[in-house]
Short mmCIF file of the C-alpha atoms (twelve columns), coordinates in Angstrom:
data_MODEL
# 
_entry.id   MODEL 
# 
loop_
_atom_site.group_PDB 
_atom_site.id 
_atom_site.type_symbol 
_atom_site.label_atom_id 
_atom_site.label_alt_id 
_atom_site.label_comp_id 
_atom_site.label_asym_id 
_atom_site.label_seq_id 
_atom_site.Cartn_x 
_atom_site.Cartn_y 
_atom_site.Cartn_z 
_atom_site.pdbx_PDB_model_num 
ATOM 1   C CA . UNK A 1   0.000   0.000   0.000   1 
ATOM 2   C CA . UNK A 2   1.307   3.450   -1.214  1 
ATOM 3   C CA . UNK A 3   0.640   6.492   1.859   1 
ATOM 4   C CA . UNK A 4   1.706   9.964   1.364   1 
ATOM 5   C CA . UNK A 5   1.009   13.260  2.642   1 
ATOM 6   C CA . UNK A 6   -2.284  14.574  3.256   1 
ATOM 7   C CA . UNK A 7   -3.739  17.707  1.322   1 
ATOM 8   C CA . UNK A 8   -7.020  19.632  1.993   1 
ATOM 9   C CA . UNK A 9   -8.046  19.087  -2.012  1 
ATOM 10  C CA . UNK A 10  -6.576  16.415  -3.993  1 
ATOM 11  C CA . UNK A 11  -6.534  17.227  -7.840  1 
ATOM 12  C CA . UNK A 12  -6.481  13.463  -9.272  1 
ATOM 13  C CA . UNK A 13  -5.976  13.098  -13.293 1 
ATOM 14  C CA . UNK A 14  -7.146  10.431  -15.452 1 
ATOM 15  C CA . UNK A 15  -6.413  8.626   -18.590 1 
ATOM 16  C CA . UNK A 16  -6.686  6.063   -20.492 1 
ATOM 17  C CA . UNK A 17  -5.703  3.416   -23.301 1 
ATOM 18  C CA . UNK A 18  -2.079  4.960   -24.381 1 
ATOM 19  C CA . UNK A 19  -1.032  2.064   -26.578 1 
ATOM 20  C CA . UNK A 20  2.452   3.324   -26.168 1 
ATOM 21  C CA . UNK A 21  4.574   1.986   -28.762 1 
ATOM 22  C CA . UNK A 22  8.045   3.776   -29.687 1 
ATOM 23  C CA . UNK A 23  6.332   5.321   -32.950 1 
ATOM 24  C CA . UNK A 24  3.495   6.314   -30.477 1 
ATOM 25  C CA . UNK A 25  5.948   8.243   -27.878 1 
ATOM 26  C CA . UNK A 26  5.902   11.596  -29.777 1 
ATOM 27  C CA . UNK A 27  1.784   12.025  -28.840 1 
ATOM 28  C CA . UNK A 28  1.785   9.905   -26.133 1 
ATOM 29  C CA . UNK A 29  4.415   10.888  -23.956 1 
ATOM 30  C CA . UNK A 30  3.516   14.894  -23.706 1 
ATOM 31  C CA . UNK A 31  -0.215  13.418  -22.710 1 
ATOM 32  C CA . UNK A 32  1.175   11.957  -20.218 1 
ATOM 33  C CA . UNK A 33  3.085   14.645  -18.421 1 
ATOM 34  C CA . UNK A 34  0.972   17.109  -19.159 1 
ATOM 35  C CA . UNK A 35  -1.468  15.421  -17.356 1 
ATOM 36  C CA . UNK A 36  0.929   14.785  -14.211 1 
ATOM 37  C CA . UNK A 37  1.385   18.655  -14.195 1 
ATOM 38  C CA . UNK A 38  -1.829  19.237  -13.399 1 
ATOM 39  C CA . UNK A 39  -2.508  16.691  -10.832 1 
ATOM 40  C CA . UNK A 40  -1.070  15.808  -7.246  1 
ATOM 41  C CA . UNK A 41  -2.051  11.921  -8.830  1 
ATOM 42  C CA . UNK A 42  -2.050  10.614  -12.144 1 
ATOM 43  C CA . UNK A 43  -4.380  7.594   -12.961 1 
ATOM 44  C CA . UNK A 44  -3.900  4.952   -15.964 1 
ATOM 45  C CA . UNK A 45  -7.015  3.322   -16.923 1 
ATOM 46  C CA . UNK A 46  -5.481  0.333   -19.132 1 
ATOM 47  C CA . UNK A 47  -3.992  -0.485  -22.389 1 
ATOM 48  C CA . UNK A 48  -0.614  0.942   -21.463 1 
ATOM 49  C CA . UNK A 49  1.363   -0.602  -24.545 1 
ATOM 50  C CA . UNK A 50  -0.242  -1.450  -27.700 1 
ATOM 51  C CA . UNK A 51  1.099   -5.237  -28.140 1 
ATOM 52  C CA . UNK A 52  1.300   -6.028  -24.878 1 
ATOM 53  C CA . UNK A 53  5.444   -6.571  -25.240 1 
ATOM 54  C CA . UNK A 54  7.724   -5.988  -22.002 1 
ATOM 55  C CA . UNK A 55  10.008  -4.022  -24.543 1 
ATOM 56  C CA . UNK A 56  7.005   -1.313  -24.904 1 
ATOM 57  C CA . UNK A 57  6.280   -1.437  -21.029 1 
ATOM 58  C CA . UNK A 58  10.100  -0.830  -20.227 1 
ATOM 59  C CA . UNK A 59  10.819  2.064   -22.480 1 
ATOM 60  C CA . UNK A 60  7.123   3.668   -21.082 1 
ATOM 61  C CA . UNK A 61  8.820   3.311   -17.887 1 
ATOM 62  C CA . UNK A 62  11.783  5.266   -19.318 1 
ATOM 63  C CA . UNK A 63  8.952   8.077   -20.315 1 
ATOM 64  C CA . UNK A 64  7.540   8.329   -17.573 1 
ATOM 65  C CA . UNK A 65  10.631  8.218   -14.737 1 
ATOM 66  C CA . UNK A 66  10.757  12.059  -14.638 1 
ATOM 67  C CA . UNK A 67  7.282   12.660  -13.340 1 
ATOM 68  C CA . UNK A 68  6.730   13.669  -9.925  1 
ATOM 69  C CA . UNK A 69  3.234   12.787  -8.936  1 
ATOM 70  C CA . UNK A 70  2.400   9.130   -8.082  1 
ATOM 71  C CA . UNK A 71  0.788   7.128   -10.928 1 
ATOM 72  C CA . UNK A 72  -1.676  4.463   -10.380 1 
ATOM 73  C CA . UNK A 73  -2.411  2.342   -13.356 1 
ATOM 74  C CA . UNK A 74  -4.842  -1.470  -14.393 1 
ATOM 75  C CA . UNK A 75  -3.526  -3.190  -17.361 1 
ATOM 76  C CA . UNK A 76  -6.183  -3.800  -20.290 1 
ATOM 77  C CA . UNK A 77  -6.700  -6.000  -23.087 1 
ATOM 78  C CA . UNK A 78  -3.856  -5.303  -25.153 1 
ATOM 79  C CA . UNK A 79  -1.121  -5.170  -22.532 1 
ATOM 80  C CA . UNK A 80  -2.730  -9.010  -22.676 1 
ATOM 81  C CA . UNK A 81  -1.978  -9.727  -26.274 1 
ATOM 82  C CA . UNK A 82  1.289   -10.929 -26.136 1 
ATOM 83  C CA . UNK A 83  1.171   -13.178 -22.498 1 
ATOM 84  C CA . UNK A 84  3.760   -10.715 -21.142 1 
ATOM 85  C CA . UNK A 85  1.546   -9.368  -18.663 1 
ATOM 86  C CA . UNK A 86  3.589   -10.362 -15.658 1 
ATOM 87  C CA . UNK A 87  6.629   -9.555  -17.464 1 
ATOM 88  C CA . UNK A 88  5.443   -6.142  -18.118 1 
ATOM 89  C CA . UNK A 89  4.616   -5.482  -14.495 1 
ATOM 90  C CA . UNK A 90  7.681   -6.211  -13.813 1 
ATOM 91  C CA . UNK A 91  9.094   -3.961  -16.450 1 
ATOM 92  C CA . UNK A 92  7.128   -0.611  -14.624 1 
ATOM 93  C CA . UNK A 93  8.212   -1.167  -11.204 1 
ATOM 94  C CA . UNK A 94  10.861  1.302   -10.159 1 
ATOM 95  C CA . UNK A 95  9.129   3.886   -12.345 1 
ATOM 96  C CA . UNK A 96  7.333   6.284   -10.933 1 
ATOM 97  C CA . UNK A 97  3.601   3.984   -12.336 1 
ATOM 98  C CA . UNK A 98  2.457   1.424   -9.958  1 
ATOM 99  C CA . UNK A 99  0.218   -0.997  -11.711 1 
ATOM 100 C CA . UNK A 100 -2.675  -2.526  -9.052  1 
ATOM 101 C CA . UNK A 101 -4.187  -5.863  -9.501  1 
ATOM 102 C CA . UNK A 102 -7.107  -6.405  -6.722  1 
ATOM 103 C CA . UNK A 103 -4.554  -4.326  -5.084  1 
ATOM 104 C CA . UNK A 104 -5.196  -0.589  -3.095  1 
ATOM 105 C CA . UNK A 105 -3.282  2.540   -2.519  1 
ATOM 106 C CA . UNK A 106 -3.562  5.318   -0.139  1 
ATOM 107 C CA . UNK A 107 -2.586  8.348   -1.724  1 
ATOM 108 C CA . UNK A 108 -2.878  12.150  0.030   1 
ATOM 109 C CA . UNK A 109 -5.551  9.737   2.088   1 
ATOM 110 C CA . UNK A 110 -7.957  9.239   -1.029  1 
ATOM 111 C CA . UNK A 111 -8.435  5.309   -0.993  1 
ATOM 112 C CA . UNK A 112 -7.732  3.701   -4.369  1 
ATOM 113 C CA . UNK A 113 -8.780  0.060   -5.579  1 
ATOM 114 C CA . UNK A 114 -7.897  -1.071  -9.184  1 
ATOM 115 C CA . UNK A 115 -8.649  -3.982  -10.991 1 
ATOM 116 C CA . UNK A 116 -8.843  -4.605  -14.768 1 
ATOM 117 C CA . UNK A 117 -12.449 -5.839  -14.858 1 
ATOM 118 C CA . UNK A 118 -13.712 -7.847  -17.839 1 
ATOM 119 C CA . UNK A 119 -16.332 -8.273  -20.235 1 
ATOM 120 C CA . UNK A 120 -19.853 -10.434 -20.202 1 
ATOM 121 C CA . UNK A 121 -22.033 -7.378  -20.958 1 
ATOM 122 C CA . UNK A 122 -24.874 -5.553  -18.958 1 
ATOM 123 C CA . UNK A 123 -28.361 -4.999  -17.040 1 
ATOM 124 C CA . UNK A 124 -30.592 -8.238  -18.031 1 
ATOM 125 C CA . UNK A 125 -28.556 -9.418  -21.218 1 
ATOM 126 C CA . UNK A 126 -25.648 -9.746  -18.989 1 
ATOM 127 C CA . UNK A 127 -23.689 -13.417 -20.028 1 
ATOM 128 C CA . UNK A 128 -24.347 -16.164 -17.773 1 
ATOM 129 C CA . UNK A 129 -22.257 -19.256 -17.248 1 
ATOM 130 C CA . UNK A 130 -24.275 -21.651 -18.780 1 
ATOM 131 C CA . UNK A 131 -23.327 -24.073 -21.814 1 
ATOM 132 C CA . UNK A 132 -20.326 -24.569 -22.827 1 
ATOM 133 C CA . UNK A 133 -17.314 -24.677 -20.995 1 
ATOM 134 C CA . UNK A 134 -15.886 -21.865 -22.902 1 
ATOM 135 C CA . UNK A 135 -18.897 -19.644 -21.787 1 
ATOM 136 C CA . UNK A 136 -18.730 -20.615 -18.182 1 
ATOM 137 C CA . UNK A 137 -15.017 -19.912 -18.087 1 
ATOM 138 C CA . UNK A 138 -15.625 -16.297 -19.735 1 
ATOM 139 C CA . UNK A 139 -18.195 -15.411 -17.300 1 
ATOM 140 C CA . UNK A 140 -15.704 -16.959 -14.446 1 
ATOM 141 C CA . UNK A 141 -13.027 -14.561 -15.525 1 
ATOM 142 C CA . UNK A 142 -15.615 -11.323 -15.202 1 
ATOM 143 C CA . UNK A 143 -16.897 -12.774 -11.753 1 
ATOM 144 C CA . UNK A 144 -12.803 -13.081 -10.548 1 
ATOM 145 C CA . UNK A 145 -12.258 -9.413  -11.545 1 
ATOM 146 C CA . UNK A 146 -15.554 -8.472  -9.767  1 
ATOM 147 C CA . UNK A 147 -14.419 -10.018 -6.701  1 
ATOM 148 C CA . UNK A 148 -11.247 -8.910  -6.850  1 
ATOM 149 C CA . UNK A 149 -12.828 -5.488  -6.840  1 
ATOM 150 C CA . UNK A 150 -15.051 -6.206  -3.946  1 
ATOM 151 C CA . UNK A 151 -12.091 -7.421  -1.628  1 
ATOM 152 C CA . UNK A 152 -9.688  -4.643  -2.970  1 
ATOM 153 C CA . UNK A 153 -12.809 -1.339  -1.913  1 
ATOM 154 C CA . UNK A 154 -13.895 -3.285  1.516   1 
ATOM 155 C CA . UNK A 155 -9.806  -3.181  2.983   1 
ATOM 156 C CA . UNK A 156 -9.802  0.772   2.527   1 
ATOM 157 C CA . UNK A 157 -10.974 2.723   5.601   1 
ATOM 158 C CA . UNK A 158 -10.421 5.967   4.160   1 
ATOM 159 C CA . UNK A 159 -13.202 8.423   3.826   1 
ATOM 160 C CA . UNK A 160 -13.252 8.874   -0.148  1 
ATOM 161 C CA . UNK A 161 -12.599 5.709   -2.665  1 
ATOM 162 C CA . UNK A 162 -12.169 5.597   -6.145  1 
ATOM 163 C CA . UNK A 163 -11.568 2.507   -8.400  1 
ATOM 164 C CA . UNK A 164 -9.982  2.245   -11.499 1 
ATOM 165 C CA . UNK A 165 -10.594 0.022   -13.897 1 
ATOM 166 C CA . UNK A 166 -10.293 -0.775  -18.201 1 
ATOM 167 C CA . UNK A 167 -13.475 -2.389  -18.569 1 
ATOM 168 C CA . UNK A 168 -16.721 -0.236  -18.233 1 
ATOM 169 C CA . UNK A 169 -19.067 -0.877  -15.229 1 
ATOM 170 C CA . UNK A 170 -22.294 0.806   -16.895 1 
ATOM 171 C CA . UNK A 171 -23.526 0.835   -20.395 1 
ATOM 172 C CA . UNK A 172 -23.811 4.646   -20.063 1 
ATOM 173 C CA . UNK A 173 -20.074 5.166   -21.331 1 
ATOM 174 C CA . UNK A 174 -19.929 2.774   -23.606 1 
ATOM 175 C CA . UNK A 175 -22.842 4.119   -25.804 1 
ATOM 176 C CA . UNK A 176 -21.962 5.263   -29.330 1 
ATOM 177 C CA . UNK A 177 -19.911 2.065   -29.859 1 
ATOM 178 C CA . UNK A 178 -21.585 -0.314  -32.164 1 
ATOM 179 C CA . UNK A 179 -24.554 -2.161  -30.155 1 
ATOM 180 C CA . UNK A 180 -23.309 -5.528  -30.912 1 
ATOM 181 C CA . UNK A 181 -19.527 -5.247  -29.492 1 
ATOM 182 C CA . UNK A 182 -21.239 -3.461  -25.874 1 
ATOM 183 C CA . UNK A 183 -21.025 -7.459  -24.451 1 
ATOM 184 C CA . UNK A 184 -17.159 -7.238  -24.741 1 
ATOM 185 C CA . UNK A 185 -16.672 -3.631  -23.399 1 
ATOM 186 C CA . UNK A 186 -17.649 -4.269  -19.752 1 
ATOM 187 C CA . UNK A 187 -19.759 -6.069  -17.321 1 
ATOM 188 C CA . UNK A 188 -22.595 -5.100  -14.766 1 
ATOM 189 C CA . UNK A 189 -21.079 -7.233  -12.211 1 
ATOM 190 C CA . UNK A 190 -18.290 -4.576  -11.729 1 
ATOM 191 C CA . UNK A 191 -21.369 -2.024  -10.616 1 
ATOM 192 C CA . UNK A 192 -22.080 -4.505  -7.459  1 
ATOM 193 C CA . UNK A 193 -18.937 -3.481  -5.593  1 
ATOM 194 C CA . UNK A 194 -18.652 0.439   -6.578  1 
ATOM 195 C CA . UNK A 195 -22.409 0.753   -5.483  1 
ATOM 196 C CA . UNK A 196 -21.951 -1.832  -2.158  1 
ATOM 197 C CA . UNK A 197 -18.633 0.765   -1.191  1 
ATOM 198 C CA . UNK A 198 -20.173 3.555   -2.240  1 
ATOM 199 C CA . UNK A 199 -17.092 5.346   -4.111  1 
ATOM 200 C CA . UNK A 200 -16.662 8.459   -4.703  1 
ATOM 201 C CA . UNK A 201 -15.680 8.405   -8.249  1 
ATOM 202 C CA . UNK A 202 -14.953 5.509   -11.048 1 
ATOM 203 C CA . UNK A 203 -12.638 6.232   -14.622 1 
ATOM 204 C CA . UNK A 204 -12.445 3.034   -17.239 1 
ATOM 205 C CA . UNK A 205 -10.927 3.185   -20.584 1 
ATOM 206 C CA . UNK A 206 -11.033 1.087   -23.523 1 
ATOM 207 C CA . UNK A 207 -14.487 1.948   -25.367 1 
ATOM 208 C CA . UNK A 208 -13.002 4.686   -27.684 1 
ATOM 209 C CA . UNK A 209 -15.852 5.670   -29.314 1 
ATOM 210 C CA . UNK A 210 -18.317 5.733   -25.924 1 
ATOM 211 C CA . UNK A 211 -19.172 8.465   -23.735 1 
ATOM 212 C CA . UNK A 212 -16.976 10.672  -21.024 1 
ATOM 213 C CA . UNK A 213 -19.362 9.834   -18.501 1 
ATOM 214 C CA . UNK A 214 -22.313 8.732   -16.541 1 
ATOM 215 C CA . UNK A 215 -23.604 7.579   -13.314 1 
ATOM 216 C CA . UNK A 216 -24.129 4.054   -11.698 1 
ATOM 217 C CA . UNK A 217 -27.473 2.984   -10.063 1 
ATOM 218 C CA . UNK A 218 -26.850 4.570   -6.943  1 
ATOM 219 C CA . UNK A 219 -25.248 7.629   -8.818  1 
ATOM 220 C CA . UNK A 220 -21.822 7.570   -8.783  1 
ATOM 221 C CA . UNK A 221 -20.223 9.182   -11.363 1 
ATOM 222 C CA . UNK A 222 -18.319 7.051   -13.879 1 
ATOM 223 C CA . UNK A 223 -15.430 8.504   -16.143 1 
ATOM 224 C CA . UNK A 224 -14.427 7.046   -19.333 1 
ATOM 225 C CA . UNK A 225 -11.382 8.436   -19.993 1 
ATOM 226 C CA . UNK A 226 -9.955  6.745   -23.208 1 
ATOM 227 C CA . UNK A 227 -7.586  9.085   -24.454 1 
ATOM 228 C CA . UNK A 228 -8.901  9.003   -28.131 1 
ATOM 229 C CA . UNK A 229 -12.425 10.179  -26.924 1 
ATOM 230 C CA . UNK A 230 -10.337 12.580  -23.998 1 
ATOM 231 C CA . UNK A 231 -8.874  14.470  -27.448 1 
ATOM 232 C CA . UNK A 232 -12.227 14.353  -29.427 1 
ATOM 233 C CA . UNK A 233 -14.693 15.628  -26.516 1 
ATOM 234 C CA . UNK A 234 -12.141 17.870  -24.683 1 
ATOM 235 C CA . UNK A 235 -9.613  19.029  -27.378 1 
ATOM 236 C CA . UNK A 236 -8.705  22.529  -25.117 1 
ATOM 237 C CA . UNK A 237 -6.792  22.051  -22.103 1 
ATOM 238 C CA . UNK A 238 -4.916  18.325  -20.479 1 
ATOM 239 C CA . UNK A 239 -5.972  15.507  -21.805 1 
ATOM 240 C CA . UNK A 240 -7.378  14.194  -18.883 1 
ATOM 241 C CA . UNK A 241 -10.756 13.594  -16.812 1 
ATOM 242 C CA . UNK A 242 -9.553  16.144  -13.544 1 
ATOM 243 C CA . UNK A 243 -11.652 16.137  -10.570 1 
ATOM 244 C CA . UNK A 244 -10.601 17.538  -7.161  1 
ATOM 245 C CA . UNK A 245 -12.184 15.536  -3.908  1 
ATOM 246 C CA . UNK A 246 -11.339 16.495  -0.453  1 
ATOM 247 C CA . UNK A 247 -8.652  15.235  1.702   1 
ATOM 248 C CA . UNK A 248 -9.674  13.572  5.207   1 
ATOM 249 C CA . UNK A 249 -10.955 15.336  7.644   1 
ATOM 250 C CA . UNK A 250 -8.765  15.751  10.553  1 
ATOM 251 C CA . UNK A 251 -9.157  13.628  13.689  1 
ATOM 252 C CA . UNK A 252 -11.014 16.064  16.540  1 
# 
């Protein structure tokens, strides 16, 4: 678990789906720390390389070794591709990007849980695991992820939580991607835990084409920051989702 200082506001900065590859670095990179400068925490919603090789994790580590604000980062799909995800983990740590895995952070005492999250779909045409063994073990890997969420939001005990994630909990930010791929862009059972722990925010990537944002059942907002829509919706300023949330209120 990451702790740091504590600040009255923390500015937290999103992003999403880089797929850095050394071609890529010229549009990429400047995203990145542009986004750092405005933030006291930089978040990484997934798809950090392109081909999921350790050679395109390592030299992102490179990139990103001069900024000076914590990064919290979920692999996604395509940091899959290659079956170097482990490898590539590996290749980010002693940079300044911590990749979490059902793992949490405490960062200026804002709670964060990250998991990948997987597909299966959402509401009542959600996949169930029933048939063939290749459909049961699909829908197995979406209920892992949602677990892994669960466990990861019910060890924080700070006041504010936020969860990161690639795939979308809600079929409000996927919208605007073709109907028939919406099964393979997120799952509903991700919603469960962010509504159970009642977080304060949620950012995904991956569903370029969707929408920046919407709310869960309960109403939590939900950010889908996938650069590529970041730079079509909000081409002025960072190319970021920025939000501010309080620090913890001080012990009487």
């Amino acid at each position: 678990m990451i702790e740091d200082q504590v600040l009255t506001r923390v500015r937290i900065a999103a992003i999403a789906d880089l797929h850095y590859t050394p071609d890529s670095e010229a549009s990429v990179v400047p995203a990145i720390h542009e986004a750092a400068r405005e933030a006291d925490i930089l978040l990484i919603c997934g798809d950090l390389t392109h081909n999921g090789l350790v050679e395109e994790a390592a030299a992102l580590a490179e990139c990103v070794r001069s900024v000076r604000v914590p990064i919290l980062a979920v692999l996604g799909n395509h940091d899959f591709h290659s079956g170097q995800e482990e490898a590539i983990k590996a290749a980010l740590r002693g940079s300044p990007l911590r990749v979490l895995d059902g793992d949490i952070a405490v960062v200026h005492g804002i709670g964060f849980a990250g998991v990948k999250g997987f597909a299966t779909g959402f509401g009542r045409r959600v996949l169930e695991p029933w048939g063939e063994a290749v459909v049961k073990e699909f829908v197995r890997l979406a209920v892992d992820e949602a677990l892994k969420l669960e466990s990861a939001l019910a060890r924080l005990r700070t006041e504010h939580r936020v969860a990161l994630l690639h795939y979308a909990p809600i079929v409000g930010t996927v919208e605007g991607e073709p109907p028939e791929i919406h099964p393979f862009l997120g799952s509903s059972r991700l919603e469960d835990p962010l509504n159970r722990h009642n977080v304060a925010a949620v950012f995904h990537g991956h569903a370029h084409h969707g929408q920046p944002e919407g709310t869960t059942a309960t109403g939590i907002p939900v950010y889908n920051v996938s650069l590529p829509l970041l730079r079509r919706t909000r081409p002025e300023g960072p190319p970021c989702r920025m939000i501010e949330l309080s620090g913890p209120t001080p012990a009487t």
